[in-house]
MOPAC internal coordinates of N, CA, C and O (Angstrom, degrees):
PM7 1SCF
backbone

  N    0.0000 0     0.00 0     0.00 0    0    0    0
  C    1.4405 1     0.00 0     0.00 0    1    0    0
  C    1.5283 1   111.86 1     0.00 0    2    1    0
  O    1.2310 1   125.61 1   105.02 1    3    2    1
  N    1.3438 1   106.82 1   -74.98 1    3    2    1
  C    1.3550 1   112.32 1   177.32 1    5    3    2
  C    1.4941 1   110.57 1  -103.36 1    6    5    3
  O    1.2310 1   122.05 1   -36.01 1    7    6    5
  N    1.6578 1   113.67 1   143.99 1    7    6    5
  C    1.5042 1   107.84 1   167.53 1    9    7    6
  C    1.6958 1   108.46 1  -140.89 1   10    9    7
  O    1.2310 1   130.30 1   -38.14 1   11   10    9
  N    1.3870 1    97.75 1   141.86 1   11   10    9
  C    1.5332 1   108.99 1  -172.71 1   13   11   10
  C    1.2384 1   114.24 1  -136.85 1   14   13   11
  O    1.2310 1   126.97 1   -58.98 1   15   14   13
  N    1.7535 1   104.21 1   121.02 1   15   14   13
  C    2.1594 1   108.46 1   166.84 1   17   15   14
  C    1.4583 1   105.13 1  -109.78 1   18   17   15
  O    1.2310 1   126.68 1   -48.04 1   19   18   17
  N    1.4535 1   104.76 1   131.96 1   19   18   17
  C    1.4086 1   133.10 1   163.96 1   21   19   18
  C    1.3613 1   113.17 1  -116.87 1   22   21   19
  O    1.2310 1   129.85 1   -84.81 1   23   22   21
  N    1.2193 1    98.61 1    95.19 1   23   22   21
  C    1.6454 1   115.32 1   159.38 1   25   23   22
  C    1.5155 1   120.26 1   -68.27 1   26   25   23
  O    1.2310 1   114.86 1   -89.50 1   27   26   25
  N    1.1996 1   127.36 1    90.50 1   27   26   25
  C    1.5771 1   135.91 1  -164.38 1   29   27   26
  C    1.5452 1    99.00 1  -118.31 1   30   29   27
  O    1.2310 1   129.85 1   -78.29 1   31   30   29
  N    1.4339 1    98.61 1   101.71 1   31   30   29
  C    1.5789 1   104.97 1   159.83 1   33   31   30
  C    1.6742 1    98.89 1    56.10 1   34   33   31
  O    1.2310 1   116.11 1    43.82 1   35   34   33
  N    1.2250 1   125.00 1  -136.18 1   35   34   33
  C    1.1577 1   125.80 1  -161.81 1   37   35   34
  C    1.2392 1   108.28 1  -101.62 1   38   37   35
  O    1.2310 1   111.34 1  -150.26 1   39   38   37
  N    1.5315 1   133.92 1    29.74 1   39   38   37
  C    1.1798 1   129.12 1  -157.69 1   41   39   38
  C    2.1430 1    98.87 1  -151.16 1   42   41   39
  O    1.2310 1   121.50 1   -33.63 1   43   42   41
  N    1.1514 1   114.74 1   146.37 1   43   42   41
  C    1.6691 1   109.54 1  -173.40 1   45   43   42
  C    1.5010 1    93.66 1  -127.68 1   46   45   43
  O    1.2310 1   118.13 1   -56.30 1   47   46   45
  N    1.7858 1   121.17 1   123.70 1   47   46   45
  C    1.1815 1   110.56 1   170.23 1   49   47   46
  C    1.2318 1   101.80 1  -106.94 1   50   49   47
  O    1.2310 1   114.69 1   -22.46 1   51   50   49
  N    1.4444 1   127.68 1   157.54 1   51   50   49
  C    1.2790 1   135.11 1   175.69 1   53   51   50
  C    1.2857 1    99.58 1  -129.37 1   54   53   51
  O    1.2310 1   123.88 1   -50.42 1   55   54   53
  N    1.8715 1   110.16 1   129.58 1   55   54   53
  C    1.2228 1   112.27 1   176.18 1   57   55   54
  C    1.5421 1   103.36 1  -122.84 1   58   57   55
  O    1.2310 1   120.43 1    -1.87 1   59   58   57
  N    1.7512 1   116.78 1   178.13 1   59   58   57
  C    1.3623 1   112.28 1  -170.89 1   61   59   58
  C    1.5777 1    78.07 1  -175.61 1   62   61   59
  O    1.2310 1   130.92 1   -71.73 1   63   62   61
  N    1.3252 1    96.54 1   108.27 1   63   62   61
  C    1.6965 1   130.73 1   176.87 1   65   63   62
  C    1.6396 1   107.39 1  -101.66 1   66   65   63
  O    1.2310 1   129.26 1   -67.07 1   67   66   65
  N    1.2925 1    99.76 1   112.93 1   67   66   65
  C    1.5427 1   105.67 1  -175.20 1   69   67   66
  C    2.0254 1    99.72 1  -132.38 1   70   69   67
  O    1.2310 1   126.90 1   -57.35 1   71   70   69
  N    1.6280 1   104.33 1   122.65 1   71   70   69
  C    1.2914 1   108.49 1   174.60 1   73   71   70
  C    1.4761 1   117.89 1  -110.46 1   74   73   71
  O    1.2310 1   124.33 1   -57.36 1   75   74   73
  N    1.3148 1   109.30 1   122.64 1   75   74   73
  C    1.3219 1   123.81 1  -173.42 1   77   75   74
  C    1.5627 1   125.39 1  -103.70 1   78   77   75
  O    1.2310 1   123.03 1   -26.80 1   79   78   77
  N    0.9067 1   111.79 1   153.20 1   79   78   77
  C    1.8072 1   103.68 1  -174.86 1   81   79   78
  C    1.6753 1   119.65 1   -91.27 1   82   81   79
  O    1.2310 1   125.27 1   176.38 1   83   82   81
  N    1.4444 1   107.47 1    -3.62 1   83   82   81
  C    1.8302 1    99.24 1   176.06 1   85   83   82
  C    1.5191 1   103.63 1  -155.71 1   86   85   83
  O    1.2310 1   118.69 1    93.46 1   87   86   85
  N    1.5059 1   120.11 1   -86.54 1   87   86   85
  C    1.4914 1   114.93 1   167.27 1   89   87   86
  C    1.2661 1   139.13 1   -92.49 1   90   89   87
  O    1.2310 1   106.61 1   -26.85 1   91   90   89
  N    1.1371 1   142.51 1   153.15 1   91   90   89
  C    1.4363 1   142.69 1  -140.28 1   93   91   90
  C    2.0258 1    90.51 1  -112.83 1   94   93   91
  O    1.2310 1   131.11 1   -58.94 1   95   94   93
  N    1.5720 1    96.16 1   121.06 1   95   94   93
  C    1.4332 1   121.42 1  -166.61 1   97   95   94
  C    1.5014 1   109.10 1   -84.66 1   98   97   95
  O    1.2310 1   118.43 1   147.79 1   99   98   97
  N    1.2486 1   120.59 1   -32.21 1   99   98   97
  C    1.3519 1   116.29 1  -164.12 1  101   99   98
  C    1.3477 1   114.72 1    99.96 1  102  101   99
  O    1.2310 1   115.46 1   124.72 1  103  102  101
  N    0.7464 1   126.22 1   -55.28 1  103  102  101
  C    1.8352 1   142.66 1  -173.51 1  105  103  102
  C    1.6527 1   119.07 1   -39.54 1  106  105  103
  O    1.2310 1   117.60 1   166.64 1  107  106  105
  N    1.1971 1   122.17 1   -13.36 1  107  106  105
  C    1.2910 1   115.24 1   165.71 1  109  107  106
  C    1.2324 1   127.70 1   -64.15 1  110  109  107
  O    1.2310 1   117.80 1   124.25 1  111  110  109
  N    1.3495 1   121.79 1   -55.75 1  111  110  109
  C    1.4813 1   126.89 1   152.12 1  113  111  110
  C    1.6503 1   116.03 1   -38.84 1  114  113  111
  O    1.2310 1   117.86 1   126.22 1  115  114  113
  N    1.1083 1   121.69 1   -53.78 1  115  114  113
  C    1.7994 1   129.55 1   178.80 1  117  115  114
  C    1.2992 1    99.38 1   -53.21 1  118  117  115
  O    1.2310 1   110.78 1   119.32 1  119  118  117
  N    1.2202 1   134.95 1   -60.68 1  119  118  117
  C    1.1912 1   149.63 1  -151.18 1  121  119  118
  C    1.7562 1    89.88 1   -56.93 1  122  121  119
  O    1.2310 1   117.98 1   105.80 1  123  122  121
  N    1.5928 1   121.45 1   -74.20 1  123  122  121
  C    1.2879 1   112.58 1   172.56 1  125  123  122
  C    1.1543 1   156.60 1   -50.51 1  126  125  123
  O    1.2310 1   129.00 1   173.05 1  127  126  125
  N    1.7078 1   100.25 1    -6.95 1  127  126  125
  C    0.8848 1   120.95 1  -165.83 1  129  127  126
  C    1.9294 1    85.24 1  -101.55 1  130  129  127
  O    1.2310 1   113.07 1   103.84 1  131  130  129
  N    1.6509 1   130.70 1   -76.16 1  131  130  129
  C    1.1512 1   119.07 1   172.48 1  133  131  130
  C    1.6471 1   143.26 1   -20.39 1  134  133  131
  O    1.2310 1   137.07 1   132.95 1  135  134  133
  N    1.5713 1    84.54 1   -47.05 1  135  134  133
  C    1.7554 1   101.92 1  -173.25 1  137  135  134
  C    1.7766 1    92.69 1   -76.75 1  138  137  135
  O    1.2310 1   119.21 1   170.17 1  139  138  137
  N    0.9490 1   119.11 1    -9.83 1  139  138  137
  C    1.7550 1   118.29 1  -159.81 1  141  139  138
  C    1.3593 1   115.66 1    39.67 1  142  141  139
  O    1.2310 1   131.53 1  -114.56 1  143  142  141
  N    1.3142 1    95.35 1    65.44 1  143  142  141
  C    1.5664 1    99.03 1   175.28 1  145  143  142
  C    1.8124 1   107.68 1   -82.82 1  146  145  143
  O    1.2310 1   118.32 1   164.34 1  147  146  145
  N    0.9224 1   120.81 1   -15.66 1  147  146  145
  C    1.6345 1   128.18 1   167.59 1  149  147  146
  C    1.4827 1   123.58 1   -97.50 1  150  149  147
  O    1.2310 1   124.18 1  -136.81 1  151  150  149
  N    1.0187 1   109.59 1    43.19 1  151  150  149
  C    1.4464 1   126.54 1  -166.63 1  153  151  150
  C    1.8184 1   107.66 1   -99.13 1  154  153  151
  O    1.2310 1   141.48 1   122.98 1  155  154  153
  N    1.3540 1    75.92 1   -57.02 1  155  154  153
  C    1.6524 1    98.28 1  -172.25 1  157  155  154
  C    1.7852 1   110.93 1   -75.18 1  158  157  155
  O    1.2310 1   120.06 1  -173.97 1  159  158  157
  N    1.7351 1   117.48 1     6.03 1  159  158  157
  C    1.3503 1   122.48 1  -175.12 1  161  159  158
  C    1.2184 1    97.00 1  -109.60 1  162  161  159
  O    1.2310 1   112.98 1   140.83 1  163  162  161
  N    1.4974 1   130.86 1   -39.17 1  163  162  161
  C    1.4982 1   139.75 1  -152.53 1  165  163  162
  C    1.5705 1    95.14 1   -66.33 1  166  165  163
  O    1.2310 1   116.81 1   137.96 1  167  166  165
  N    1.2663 1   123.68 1   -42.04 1  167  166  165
  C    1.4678 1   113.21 1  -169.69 1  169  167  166
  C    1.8974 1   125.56 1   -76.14 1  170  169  167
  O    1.2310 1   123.88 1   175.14 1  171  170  169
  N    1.5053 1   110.16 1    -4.86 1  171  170  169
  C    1.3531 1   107.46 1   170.95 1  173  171  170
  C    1.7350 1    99.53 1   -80.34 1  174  173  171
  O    1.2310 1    99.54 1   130.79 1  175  174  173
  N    0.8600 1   154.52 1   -49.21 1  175  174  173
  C    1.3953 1   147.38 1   165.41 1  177  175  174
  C    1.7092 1   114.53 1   134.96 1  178  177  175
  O    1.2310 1   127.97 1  -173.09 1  179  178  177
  N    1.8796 1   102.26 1     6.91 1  179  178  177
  C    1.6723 1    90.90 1   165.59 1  181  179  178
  C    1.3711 1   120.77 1   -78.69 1  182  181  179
  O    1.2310 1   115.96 1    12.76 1  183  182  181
  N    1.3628 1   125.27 1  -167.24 1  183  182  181
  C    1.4176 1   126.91 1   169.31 1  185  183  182
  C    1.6438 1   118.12 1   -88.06 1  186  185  183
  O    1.2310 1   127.15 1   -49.31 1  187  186  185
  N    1.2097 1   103.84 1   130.69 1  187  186  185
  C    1.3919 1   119.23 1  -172.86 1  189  187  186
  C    1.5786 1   113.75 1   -88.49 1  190  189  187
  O    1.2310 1   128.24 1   -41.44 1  191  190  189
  N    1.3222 1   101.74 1   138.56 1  191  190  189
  C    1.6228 1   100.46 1  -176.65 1  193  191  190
  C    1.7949 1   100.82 1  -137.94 1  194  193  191
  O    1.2310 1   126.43 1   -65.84 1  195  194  193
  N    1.3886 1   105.24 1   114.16 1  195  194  193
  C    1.2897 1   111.66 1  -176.58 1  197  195  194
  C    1.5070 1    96.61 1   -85.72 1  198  197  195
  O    1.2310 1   117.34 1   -39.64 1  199  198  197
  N    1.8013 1   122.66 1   140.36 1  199  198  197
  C    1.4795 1   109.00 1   147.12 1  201  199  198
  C    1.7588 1   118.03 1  -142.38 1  202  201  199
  O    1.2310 1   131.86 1   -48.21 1  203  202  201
  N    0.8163 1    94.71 1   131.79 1  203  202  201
  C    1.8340 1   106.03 1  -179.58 1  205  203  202
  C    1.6719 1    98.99 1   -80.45 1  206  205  203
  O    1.2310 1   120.22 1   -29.27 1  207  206  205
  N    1.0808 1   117.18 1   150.73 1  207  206  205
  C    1.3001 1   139.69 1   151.39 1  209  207  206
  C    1.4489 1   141.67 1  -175.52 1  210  209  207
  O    1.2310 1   128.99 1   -72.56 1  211  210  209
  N    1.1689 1   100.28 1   107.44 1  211  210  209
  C    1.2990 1   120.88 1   166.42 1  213  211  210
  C    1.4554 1   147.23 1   -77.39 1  214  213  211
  O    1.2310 1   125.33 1   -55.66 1  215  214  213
  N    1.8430 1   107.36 1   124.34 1  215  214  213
  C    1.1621 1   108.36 1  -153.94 1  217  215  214
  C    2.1120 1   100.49 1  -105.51 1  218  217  215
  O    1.2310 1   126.23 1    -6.39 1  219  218  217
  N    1.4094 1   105.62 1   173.61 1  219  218  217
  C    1.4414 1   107.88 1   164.52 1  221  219  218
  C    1.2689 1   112.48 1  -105.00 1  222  221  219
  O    1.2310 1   113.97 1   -55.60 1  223  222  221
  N    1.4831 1   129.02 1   124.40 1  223  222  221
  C    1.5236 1   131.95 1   167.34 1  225  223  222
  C    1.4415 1   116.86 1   -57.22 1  226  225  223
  O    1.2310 1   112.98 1   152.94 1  227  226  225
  N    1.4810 1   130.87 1   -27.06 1  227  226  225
  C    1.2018 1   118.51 1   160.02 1  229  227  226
  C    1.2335 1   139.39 1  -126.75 1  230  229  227
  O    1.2310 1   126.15 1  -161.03 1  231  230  229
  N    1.8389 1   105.78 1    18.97 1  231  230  229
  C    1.4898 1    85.73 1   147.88 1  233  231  230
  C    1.6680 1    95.51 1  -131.38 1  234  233  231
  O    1.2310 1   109.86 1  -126.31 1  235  234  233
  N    1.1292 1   136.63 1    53.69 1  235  234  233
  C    1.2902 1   150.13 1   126.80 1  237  235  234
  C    1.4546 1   102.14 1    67.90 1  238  237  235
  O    1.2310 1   113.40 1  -112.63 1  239  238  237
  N    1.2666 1   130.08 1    67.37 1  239  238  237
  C    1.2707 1   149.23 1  -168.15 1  241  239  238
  C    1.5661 1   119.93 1  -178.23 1  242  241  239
  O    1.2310 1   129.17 1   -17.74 1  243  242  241
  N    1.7117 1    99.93 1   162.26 1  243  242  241
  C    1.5250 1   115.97 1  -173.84 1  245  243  242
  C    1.7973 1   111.05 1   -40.35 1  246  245  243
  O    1.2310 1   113.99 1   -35.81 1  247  246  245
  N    0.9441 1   128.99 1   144.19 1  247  246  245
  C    1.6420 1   108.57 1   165.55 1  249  247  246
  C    1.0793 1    87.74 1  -126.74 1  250  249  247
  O    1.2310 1   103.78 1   140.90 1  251  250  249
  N    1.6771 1   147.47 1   -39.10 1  251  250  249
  C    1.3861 1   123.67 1  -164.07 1  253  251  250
  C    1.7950 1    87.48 1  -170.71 1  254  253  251
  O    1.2310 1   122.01 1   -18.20 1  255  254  253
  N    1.5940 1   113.76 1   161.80 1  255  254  253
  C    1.0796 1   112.17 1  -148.60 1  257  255  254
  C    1.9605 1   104.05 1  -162.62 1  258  257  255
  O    1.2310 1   109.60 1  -115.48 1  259  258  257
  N    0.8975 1   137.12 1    64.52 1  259  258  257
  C    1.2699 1   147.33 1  -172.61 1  261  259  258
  C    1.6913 1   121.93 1   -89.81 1  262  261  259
  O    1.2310 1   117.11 1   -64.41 1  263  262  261
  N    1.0892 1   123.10 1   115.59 1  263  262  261
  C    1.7182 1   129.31 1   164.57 1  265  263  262
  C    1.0867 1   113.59 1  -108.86 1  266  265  263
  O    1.2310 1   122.27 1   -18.70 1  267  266  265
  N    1.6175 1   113.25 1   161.30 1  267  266  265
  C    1.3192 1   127.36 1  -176.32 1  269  267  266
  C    1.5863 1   106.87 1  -163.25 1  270  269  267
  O    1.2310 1   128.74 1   -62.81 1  271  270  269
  N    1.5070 1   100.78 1   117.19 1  271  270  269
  C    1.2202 1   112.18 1  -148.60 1  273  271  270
  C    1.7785 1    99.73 1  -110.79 1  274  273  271
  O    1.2310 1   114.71 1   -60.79 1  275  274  273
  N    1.1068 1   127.63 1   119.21 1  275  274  273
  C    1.8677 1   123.39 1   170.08 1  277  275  274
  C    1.7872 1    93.34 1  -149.22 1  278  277  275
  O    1.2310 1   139.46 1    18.31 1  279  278  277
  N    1.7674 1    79.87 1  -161.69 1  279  278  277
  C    1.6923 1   113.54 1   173.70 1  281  279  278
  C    1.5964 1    91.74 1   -84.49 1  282  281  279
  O    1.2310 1   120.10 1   180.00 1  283  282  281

């Protein structure tokens, strides 16, 4: 759904905000990792921080929440 890079100081987080309507899939994290949306960060040489998170559309909260932290 949503995707966001924050280049902070010496460090790049990549997020990927996905809102769902009942149970929390996992797939936000997958999603970045498949589509290679962090592909194009790995080659300046900071540390990469993938994060998925997934929200519920109706009751408007965390449902699931995954990082993945390297080079």
């Amino acid at each position: 759904m949503t995707r966001k890079i924050l280049p902070i100081g010496i460090q790049t987080f990549l997020f990927e905000l996905e809102v769902l309507e009942i149970e929390p899939e996992g797939r936000a994290l997958q999603k970045i990792k498949d589509r290679g949306y962090a592909n194009k960060y790995r080659a300046d040489g900071r540390p990469l921080h993938l994060i998925g998170v997934e929200f519920s559309r109706g009751r408007r909260q965390v449902l699931g929440f995954a990082v993945e932290s390297g080079d």
